[in-house]
C-alpha positions as a LaTeX table, in Angstrom:
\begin{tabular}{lrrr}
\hline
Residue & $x$ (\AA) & $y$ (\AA) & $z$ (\AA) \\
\hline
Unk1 & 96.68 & 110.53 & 100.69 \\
Unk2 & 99.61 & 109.12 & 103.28 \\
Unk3 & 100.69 & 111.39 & 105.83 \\
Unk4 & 104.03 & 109.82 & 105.30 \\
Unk5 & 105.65 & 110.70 & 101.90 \\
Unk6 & 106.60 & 108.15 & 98.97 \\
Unk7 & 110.06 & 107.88 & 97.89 \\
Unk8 & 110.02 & 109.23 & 94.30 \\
Unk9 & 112.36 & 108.48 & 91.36 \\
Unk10 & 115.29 & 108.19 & 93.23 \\
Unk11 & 113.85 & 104.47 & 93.94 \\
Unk12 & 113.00 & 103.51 & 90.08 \\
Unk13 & 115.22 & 101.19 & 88.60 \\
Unk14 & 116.47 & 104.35 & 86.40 \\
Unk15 & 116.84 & 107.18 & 88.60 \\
Unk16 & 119.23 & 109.85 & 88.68 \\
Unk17 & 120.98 & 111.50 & 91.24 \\
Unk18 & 118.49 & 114.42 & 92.44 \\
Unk19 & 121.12 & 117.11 & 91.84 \\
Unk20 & 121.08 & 115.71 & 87.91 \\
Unk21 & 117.16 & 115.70 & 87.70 \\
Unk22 & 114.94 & 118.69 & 87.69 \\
Unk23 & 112.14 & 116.37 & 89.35 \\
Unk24 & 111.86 & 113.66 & 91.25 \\
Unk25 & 108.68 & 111.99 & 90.30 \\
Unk26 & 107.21 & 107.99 & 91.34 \\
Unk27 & 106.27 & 107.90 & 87.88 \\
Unk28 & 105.98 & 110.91 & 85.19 \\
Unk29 & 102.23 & 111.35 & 84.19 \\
Unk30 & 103.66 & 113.07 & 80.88 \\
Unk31 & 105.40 & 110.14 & 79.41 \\
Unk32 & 103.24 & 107.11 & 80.06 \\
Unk33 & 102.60 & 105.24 & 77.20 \\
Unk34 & 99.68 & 102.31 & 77.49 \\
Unk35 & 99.58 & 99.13 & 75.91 \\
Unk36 & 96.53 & 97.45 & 74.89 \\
Unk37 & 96.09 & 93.38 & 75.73 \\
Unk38 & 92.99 & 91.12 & 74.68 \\
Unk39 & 92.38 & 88.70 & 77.72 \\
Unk40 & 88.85 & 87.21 & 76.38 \\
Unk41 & 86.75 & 87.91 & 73.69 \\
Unk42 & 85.27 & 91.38 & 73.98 \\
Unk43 & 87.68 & 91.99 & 77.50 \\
Unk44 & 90.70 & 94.10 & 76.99 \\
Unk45 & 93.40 & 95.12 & 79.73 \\
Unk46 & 95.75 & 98.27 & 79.15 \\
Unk47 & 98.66 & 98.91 & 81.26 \\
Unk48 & 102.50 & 100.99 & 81.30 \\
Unk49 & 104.73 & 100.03 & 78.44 \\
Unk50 & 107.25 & 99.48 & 81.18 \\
Unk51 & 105.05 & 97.10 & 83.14 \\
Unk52 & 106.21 & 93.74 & 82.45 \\
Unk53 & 109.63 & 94.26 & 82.85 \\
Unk54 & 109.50 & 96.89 & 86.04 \\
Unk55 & 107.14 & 94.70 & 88.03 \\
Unk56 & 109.26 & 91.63 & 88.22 \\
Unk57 & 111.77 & 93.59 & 89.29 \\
Unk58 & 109.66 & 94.67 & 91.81 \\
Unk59 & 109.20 & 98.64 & 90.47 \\
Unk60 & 106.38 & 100.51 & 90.64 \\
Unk61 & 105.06 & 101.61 & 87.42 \\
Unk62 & 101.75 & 103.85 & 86.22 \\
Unk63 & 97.80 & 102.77 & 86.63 \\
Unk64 & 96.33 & 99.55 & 84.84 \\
Unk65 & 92.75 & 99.58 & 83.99 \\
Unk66 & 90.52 & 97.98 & 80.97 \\
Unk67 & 87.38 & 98.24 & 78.99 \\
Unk68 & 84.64 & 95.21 & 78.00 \\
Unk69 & 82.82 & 95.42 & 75.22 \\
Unk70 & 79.38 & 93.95 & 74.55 \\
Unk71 & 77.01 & 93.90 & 71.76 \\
Unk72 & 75.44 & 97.19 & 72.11 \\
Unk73 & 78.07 & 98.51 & 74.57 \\
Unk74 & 81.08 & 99.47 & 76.47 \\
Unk75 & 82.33 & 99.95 & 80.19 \\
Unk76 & 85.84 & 101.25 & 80.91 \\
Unk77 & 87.45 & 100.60 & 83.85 \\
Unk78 & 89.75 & 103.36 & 85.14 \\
Unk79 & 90.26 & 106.75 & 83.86 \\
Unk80 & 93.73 & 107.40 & 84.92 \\
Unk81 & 95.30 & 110.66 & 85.83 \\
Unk82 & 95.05 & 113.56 & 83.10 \\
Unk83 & 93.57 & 113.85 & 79.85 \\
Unk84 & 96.43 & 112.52 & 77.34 \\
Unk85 & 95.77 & 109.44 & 79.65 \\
Unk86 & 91.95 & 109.28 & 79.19 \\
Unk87 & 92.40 & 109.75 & 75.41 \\
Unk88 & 94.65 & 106.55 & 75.10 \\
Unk89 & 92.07 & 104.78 & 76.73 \\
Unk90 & 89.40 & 106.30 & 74.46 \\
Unk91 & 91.82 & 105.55 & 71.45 \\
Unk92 & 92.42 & 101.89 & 72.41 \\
Unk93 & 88.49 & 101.68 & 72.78 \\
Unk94 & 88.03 & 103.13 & 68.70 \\
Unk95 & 90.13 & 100.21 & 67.80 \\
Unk96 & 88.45 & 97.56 & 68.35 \\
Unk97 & 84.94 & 98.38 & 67.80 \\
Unk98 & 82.91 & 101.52 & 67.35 \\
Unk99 & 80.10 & 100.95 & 69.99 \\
Unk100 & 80.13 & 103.66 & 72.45 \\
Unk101 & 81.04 & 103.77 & 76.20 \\
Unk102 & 78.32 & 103.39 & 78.03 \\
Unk103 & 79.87 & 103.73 & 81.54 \\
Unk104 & 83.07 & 104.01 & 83.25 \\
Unk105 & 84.31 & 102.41 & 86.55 \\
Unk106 & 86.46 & 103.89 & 89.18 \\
Unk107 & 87.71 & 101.50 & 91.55 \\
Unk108 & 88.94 & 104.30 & 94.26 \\
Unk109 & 89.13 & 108.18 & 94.75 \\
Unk110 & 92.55 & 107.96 & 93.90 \\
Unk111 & 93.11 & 110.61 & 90.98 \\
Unk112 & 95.55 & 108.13 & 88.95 \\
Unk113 & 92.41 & 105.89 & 88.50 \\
Unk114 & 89.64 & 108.76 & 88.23 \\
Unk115 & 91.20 & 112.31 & 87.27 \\
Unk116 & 90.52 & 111.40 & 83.67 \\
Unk117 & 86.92 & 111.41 & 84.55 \\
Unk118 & 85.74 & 114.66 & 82.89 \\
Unk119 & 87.50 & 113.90 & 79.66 \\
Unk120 & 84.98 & 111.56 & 78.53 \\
Unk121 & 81.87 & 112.00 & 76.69 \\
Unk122 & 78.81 & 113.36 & 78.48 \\
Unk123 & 76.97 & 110.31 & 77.64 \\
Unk124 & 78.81 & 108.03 & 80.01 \\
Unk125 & 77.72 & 107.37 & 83.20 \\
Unk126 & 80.38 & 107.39 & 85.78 \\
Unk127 & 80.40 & 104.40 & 88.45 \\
Unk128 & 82.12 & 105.03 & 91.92 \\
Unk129 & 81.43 & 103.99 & 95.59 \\
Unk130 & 79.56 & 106.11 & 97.62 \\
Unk131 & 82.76 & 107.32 & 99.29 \\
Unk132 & 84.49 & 108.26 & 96.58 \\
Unk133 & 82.14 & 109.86 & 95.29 \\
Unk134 & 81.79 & 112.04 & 98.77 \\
Unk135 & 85.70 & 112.54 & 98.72 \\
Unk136 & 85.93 & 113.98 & 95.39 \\
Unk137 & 83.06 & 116.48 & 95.46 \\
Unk138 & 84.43 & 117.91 & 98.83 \\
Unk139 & 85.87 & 120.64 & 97.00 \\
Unk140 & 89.03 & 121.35 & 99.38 \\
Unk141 & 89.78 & 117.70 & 100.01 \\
Unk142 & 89.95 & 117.58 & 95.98 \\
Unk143 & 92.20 & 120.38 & 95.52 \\
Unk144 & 94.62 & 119.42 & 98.00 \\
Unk145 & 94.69 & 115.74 & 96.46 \\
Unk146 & 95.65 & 117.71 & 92.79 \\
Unk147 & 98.63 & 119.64 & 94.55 \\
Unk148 & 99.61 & 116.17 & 96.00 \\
Unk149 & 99.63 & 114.18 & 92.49 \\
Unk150 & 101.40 & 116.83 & 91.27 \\
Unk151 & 103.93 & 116.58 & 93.33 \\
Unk152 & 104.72 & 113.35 & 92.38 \\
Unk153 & 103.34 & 112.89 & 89.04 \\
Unk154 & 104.53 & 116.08 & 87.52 \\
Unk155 & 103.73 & 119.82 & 86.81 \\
Unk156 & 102.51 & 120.63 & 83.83 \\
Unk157 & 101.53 & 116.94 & 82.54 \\
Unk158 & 97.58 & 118.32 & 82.83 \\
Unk159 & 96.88 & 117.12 & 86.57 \\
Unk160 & 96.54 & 121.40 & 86.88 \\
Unk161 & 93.44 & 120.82 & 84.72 \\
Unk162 & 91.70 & 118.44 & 85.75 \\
Unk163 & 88.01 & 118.75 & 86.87 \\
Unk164 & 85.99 & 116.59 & 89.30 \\
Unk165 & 83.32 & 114.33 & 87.55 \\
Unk166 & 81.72 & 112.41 & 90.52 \\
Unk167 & 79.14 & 109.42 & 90.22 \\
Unk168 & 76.09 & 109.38 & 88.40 \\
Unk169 & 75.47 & 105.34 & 89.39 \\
Unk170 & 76.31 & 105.38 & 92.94 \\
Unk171 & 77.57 & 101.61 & 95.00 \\
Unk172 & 77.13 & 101.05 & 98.19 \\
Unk173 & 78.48 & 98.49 & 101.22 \\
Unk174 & 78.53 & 95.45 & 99.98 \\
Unk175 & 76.72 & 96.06 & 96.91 \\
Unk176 & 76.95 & 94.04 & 93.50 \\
Unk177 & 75.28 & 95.99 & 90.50 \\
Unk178 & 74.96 & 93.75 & 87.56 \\
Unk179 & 75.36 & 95.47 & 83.71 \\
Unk180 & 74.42 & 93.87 & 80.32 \\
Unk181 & 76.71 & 95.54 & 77.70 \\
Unk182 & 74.71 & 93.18 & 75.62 \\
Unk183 & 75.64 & 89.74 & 75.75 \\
Unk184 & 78.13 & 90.45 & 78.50 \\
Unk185 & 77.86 & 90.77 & 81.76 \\
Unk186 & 79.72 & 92.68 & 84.10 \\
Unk187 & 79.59 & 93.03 & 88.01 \\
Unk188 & 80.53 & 96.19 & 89.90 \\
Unk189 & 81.65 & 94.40 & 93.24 \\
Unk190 & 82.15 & 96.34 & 97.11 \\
Unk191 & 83.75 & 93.85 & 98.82 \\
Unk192 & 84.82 & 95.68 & 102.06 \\
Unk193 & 87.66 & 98.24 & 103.13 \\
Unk194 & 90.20 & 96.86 & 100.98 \\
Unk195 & 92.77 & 100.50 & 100.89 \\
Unk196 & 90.23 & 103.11 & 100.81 \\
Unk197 & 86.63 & 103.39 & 102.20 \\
Unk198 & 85.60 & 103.16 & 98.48 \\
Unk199 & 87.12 & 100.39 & 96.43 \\
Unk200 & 85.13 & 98.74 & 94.02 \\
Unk201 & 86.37 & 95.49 & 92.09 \\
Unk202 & 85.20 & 94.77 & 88.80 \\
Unk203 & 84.19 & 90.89 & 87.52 \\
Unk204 & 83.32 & 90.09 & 84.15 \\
Unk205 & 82.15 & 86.22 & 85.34 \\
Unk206 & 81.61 & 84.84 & 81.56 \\
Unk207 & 85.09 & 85.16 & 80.61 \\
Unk208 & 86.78 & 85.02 & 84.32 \\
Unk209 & 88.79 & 88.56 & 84.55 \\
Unk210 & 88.93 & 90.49 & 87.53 \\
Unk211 & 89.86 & 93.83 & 88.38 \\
Unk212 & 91.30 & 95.04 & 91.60 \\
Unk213 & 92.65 & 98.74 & 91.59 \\
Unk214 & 95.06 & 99.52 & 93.89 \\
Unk215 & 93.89 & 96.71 & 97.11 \\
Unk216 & 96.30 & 94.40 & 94.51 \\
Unk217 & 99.22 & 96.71 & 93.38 \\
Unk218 & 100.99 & 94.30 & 91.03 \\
Unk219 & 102.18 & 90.59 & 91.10 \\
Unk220 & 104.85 & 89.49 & 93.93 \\
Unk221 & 106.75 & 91.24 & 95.17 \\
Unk222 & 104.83 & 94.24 & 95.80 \\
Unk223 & 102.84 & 94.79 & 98.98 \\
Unk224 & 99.70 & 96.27 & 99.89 \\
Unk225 & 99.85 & 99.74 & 100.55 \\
Unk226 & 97.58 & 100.24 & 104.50 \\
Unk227 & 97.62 & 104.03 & 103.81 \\
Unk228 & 94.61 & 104.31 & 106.12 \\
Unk229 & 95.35 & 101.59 & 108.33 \\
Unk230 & 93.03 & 98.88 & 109.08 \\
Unk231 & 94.84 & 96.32 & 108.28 \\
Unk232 & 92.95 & 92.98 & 109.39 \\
Unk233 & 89.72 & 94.41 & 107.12 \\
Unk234 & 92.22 & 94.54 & 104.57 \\
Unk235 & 93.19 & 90.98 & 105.27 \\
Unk236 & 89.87 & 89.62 & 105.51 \\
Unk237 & 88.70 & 91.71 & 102.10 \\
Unk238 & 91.65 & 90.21 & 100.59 \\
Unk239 & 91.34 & 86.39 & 102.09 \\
Unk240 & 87.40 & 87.43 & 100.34 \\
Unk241 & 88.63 & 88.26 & 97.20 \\
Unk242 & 90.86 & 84.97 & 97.07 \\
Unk243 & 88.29 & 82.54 & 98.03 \\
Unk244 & 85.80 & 84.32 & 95.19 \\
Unk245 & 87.97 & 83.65 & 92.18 \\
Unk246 & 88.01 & 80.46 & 90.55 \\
Unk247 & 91.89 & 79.56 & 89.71 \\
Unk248 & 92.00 & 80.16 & 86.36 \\
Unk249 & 90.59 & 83.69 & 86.38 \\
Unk250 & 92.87 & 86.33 & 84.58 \\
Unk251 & 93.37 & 89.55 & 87.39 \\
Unk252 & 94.19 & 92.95 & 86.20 \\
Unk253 & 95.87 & 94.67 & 89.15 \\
Unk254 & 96.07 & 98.48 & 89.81 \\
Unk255 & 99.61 & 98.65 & 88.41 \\
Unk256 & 101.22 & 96.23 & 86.52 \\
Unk257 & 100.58 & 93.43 & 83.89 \\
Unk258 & 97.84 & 90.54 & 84.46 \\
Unk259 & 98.63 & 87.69 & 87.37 \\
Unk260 & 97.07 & 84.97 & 88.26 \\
Unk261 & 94.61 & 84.34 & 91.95 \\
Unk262 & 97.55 & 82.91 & 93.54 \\
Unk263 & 99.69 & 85.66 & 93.74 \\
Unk264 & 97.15 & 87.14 & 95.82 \\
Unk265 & 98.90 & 84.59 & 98.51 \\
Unk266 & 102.02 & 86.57 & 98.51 \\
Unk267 & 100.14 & 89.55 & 100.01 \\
Unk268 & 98.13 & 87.83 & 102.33 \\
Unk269 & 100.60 & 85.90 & 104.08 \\
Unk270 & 102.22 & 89.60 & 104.54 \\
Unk271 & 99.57 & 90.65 & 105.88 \\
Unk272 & 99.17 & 87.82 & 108.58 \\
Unk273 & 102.85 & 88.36 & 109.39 \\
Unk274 & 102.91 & 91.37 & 109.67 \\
Unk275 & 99.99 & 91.42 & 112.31 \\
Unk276 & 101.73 & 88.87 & 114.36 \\
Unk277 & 105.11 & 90.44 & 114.34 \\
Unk278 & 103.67 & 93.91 & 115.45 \\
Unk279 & 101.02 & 92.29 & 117.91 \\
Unk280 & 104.51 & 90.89 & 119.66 \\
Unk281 & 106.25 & 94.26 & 119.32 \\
Unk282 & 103.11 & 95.99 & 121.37 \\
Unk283 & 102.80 & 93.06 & 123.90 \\
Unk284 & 106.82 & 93.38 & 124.50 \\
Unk285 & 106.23 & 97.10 & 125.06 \\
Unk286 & 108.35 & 98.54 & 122.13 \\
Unk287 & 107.68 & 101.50 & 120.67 \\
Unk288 & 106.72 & 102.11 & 117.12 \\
Unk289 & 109.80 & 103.36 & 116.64 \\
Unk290 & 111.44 & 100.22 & 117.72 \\
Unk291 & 109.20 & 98.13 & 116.20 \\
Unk292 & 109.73 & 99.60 & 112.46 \\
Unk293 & 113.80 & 98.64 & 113.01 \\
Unk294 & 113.39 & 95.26 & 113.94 \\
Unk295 & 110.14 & 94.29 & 111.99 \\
Unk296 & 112.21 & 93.40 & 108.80 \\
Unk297 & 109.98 & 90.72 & 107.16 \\
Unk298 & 112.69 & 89.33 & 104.97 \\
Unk299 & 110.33 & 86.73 & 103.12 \\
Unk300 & 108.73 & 89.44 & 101.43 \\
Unk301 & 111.64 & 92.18 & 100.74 \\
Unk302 & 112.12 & 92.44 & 97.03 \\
Unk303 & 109.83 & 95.65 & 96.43 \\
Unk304 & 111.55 & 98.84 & 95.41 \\
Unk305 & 109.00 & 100.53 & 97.41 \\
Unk306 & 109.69 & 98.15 & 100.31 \\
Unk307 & 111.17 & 100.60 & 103.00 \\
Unk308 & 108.62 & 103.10 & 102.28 \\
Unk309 & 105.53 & 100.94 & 102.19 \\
Unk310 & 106.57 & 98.37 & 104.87 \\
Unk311 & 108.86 & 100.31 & 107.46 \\
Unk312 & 107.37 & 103.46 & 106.87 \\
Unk313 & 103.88 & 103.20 & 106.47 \\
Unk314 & 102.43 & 99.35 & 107.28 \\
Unk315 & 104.78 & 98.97 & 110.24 \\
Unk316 & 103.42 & 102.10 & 111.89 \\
Unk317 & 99.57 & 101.83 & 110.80 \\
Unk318 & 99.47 & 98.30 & 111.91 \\
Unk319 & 101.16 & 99.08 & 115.23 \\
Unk320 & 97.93 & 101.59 & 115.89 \\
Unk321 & 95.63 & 99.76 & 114.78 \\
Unk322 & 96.80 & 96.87 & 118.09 \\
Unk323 & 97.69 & 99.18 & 120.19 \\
Unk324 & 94.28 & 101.35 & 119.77 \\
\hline
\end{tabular}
């Protein structure tokens, strides 16, 4: 998780004052409420309630995930953050057809995308990168990452309870495992470091649907998030991703409501211009300091999260990154 803290509810679109709010929360893990889309025959997103409206505003909203469903079986994708989450999932799964999940994807460590892990069935065989799996049976490293999504998910929404469920189908570097549901294929994808040192994407190549996790946030204007740094593998995961996906594929980010390939373009050209702004900063001898006041970026301002995410944490990681 960031060294550097994300503003919380203060910066939604219907915040309070803090002295009129009990908590400040980025998004409260006790009131999502999923909806359920069908992109493809047998290929089904879900996503916040709140999505479609918040994101083109440019306001971050809860996890996006999805489930395919073959002839003899089902993968989820994403188990989100507590158990009331996992059980909409489940729920959404019951109504469309009553073959069982068969396995369940996480696309990062990240415990809005793989908390919900122990809440399903035994039966289901969880899918994670080697790395995440590594991070989340590290007991300590786990425990601290609960007290931190608590913090800004909410007490008391079941966070408190949850258990670590780690992989039982373990991907590697650049792996791509291949599942038949039954007349539907699915491909568990490493691409590269794309926001973590675990992200997997997920590709269902019969009916052209894609999903990200978090190294795609949502549709313009939100950013990528270089928590860790790194940014030109980030880049040149993303410029990857982009040249894979044929231009009508359907993309489910990691928060927010389907887009299209392009808008991938938004966030790469951020990328790029953000490396060549700070490169200039460190060959003009500014500090990082300076460099976070007067690399403003104004092409791609619009995010609610932008002085956070931009200033506060891509500004600074990219600036090491060059200067190391």
């Amino acid at each position: 998780m960031p060294a550097n803290e994300p503003p919380v509810a203060e910066k939604t679109e219907d915040a309070q004052p803090a002295e009129e709010k009990k908590e400040q929360l980025v998004w409260d893990a006790g009131a999502v409420q999923l909806e359920l889309k069908k992109l493809a025959d047998g290929v089904y997103a879900f996503y916040p309630t709140d999505a479609k409206e918040k994101n083109s505003k440019g306001y971050p909203v809860a996890t996006s995930g999805g489930f395919v469903v073959g002839d003899n079986e089902v993968l989820v994708i994403e188990s989100m953050v507590n158990k009331r989450l996992a059980e909409q999932v489940m729920g959404f799964v019951k109504q469309v057809t009553d073959k069982p999940i068969r396995y369940l994807v996480n696309t990062s460590y990240h415990g809005d995308h793989a908390y919900g892990n122990y809440v399903f069935p035994k039966s289901v065989s969880i899918i994670q990168h080697r790395k995440t799996k590594e991070f989340m049976d590290n007991t300590e490293a786990f425990e601290a990452d609960k007290q931190f999504m608590v913090q800004y998910f909410g007490a008391n929404r079941g966070i408190e309870d949850v258990i670590a469920r780690t992989a039982d189908i373990v991907v590697d570097d650049g792996d791509v495992k291949t599942l038949d549901l039954g007349n539907k294929k699915v491909q568990i994808i490493h691409m590269g470091y794309a926001q973590t040192e675990g992200d997997l994407f997920v590709w269902v190549p019969g009916s052209k649907v894609f999903w990200t996790g978090n190294p795609v946030v949502a549709q313009p204007p939100a950013l990528p998030w270089l928590l860790d740094g790194k940014h030109e593998e980030v880049l040149a995961t993303l410029k990857k991703v982009r040249k894979f996906l044929p231009e009508d594929a359907v993309v489910v980010p990691g928060h927010g409501v389907p887009i299209q390939p392009k808008d991938i373009d938004f966030m790469i050209r951020y990328l790029e211009s953000l490396h060549k702004e700070v490169k200039n900063a460190v060959e003009q001898g500014m500090t990082v300091e300076e460099a976070q006041k007067v690399i403003t970026l104004p092409d791609f301002q619009g995010y609610a999260l932008f002085g956070w995410v931009h200033s506060g944490v891509n500004v600074p990681a990219t600036y090491k990154d060059i200067s190391n």
